[in-house]
C-alpha positions in Angstrom: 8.3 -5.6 5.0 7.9 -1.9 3.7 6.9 -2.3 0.0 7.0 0.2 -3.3 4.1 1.0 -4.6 3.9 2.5 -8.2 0.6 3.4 -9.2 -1.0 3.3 -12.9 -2.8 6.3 -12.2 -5.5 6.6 -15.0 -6.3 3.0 -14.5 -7.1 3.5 -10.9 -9.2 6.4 -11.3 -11.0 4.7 -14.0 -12.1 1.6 -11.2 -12.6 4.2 -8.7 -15.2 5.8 -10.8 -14.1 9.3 -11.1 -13.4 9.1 -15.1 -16.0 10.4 -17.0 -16.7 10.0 -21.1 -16.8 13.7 -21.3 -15.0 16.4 -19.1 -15.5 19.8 -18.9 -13.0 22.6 -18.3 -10.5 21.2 -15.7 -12.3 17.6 -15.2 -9.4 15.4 -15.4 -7.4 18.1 -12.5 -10.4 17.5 -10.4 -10.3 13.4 -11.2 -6.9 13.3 -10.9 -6.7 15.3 -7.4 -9.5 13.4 -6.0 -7.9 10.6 -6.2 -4.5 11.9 -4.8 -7.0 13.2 -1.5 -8.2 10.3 -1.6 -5.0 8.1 -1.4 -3.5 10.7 1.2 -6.7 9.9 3.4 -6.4 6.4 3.7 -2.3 5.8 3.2 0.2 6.0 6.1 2.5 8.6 6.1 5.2 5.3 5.7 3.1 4.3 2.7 2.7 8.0 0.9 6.5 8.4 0.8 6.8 5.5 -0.6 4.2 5.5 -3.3 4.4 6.6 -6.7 1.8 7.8 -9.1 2.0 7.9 -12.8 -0.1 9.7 -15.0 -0.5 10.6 -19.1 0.6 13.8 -19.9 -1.8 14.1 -23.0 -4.5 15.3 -20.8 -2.0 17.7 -18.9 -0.3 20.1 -20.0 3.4 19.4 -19.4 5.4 18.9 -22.4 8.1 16.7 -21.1 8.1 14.1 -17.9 7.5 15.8 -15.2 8.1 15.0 -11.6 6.0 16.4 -8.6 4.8 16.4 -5.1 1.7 16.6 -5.0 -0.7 15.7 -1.2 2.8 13.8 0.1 3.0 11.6 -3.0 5.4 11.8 -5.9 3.3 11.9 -8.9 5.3 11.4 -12.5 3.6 13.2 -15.7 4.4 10.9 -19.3 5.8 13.7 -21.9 2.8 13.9 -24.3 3.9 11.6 -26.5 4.7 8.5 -24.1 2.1 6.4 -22.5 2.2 6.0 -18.8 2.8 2.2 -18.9 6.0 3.3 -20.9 7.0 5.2 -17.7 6.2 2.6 -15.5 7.5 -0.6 -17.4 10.6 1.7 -17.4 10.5 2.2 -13.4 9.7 -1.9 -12.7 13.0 -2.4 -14.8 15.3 -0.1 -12.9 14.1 -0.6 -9.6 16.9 -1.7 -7.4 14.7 -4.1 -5.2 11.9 -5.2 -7.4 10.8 -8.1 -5.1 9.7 -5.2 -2.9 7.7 -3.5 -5.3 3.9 -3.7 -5.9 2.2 -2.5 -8.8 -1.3 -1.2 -8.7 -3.0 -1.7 -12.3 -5.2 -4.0 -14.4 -3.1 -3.3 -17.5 -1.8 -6.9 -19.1 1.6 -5.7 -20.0 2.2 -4.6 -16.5 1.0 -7.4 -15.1 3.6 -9.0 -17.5 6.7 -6.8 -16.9 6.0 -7.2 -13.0 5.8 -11.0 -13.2 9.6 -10.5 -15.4 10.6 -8.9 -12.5 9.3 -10.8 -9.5 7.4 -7.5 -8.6 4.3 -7.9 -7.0 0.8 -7.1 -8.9 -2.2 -5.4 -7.6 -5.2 -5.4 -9.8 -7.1 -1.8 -9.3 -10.8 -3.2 -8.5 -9.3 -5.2 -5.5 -7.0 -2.0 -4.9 -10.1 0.1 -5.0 -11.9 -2.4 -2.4 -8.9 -2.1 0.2 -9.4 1.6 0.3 -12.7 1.6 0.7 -12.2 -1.0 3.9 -9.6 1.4 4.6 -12.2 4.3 4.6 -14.9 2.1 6.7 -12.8 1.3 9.8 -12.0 5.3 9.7 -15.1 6.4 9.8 -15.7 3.9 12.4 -12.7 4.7 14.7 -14.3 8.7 13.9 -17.8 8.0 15.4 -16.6 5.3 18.2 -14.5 8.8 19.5 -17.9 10.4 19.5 -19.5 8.6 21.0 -17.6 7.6 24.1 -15.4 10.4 25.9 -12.0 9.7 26.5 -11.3 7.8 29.3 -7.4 7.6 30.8 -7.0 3.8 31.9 -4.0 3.1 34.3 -1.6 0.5 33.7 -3.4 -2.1 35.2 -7.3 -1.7 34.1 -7.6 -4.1 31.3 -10.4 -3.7 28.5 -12.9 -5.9 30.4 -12.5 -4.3 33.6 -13.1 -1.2 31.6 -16.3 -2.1 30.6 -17.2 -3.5 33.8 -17.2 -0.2 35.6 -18.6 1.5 32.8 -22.0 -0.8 33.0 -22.0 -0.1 36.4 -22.0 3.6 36.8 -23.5 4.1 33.6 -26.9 4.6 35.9 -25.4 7.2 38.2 -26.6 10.8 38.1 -24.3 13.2 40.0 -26.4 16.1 40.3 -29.1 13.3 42.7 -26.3 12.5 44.8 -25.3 16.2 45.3 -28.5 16.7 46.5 -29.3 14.2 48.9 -25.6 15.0 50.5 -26.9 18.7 50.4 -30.5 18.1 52.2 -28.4 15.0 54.6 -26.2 18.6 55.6 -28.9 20.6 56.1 -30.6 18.2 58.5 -27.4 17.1 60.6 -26.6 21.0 60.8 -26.2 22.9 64.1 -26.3 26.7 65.0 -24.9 28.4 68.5 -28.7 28.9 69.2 -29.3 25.1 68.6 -26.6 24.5 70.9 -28.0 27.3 73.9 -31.5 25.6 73.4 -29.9 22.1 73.8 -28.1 23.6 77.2 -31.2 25.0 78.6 -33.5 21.7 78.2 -30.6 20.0 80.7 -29.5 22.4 83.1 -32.9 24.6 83.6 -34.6 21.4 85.2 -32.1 20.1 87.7 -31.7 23.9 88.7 -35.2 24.9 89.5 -35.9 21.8 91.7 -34.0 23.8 94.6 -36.2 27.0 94.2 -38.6 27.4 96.6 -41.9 29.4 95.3 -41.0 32.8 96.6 -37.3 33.1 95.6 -36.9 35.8 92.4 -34.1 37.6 90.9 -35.4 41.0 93.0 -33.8 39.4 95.6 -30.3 39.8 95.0 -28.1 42.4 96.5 -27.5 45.7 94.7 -23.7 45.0 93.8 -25.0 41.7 92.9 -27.6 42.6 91.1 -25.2 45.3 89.2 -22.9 42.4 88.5 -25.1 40.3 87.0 -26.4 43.2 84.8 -22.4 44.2 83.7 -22.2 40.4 82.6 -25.8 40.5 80.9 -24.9 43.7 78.6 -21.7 42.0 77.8 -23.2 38.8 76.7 -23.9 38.7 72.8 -27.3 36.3 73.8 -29.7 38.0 75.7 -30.8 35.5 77.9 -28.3 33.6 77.9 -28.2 30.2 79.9 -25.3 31.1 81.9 -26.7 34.3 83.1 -30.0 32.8 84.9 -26.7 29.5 85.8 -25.1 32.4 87.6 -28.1 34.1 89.0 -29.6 30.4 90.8 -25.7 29.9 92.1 -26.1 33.3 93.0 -29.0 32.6 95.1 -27.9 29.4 96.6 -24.8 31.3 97.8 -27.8 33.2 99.7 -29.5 30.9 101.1 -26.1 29.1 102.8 -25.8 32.2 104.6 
């Protein structure tokens, strides 16, 4: 259940440590907004508009109660001659719902006027102590982010399967992999004149076997011959396999006749 919280403020920055015996210019602003930060830091946006701090106003310089805003919390300055147990006996009375008030302070009459009440009591060392747990599992959630990148789970990974794959690829280096696939491509790789030498090793020696020692290419006809040459000085592979193909067919053509 969402709770009230009203604040002794002086109290609270007295068990926090931030009140000194002697203050220079401006001390107690510094102290006071310190621990306004420092409330803001570790509060929920729920619990900061609901949270009320009261401070003295002899060490401000407000002349009458004051009411502020100050980092997302309403902060109430005692006229100069009122103590701020005054102001906040007089807010345990009129709260409309005092069972779900809490009041933050080590003062004895509080602790009184909020037992009156049914309010509930808070005692500023053990408050001090929850914001300081408060502050812990911050800076731990902080560090845990950067440590580990993100990672988007579906719907179905749960945290252990998570972790899982994480111990198993945490040994993987991508730029190895990339490698290998590269050098695995360049060996498996083919080029047209790969493919022409590959032709020539199975075609040349089934051809020549039906040679005989004096047959040559000077022995083709003129036209043929001219043919043969057209086809040649079209041909983006010099010696091609198909042109010496077409010059043995050629002279088995011969032969026949």
């Amino acid at each position: 259940m969402p709770v009230d919280l009203i604040i002794d403020g002086y109290n609270l920055m007295h068990f926090a440590g931030l009140v000194r015996s002697n203050f220079g210019p401006g001390g107690f602003e510094r102290a006071r907004n310190s621990l306004l930060k420092r409330l803001q830091k570790c509060l929920s946006s729920e619990e900061l508009a609901r949270t009320t701090v009261v401070f003295d106003g002899r060490y401000t310089n407000v002349l009458t109660r004051t009411i502020r805003e100050e980092y997302g919390i309403e902060v109430i300055y005692s006229p100069k001659d009122v103590e701020a147990d005054d102001v906040i006996e007089d807010l345990i009375i009129k709260h409309h719902a005092p069972k779900q008030l809490v009041i933050i302070s080590s003062d004895n009459r509080l602790s009184k006027a909020a037992r009156r009440r049914r309010a509930g009591m808070i005692d500023s060392e053990t408050y001090v102590a929850e914001l300081e747990r408060r502050e812990e599992i911050t800076k731990e959630e902080r560090n845990a982010s950067k440590a580990k990148p993100s990672l988007k789970q579906s719907a179905t990974l749960s945290e252990a399967d998570l972790e899982e794959w994480l111990e198993i690829f945490e040994a993987v280096d991508p730029l190895q992999i990339s490698a290998e696939l590269k050098a695995e491509q360049n060996t498996n790789k083919k080029t047209p004149f790969d493919a022409v030498k590959t032709n020539d090793q199975t075609t040349k020696p089934s051809a020549r076997k039906h040679l005989s020692k004096d047959s040559t290419p000077a022995q083709d006809s003129e036209g043929d011959s001219q043919k043969n040459a057209d086809k040649l000085s079209n041909d983006p592979l010099i010696n091609d396999v198909s042109f010496w193909q077409q010059r043995i067919d050629d002279m088995y053509r011969e032969e026949d006749v």
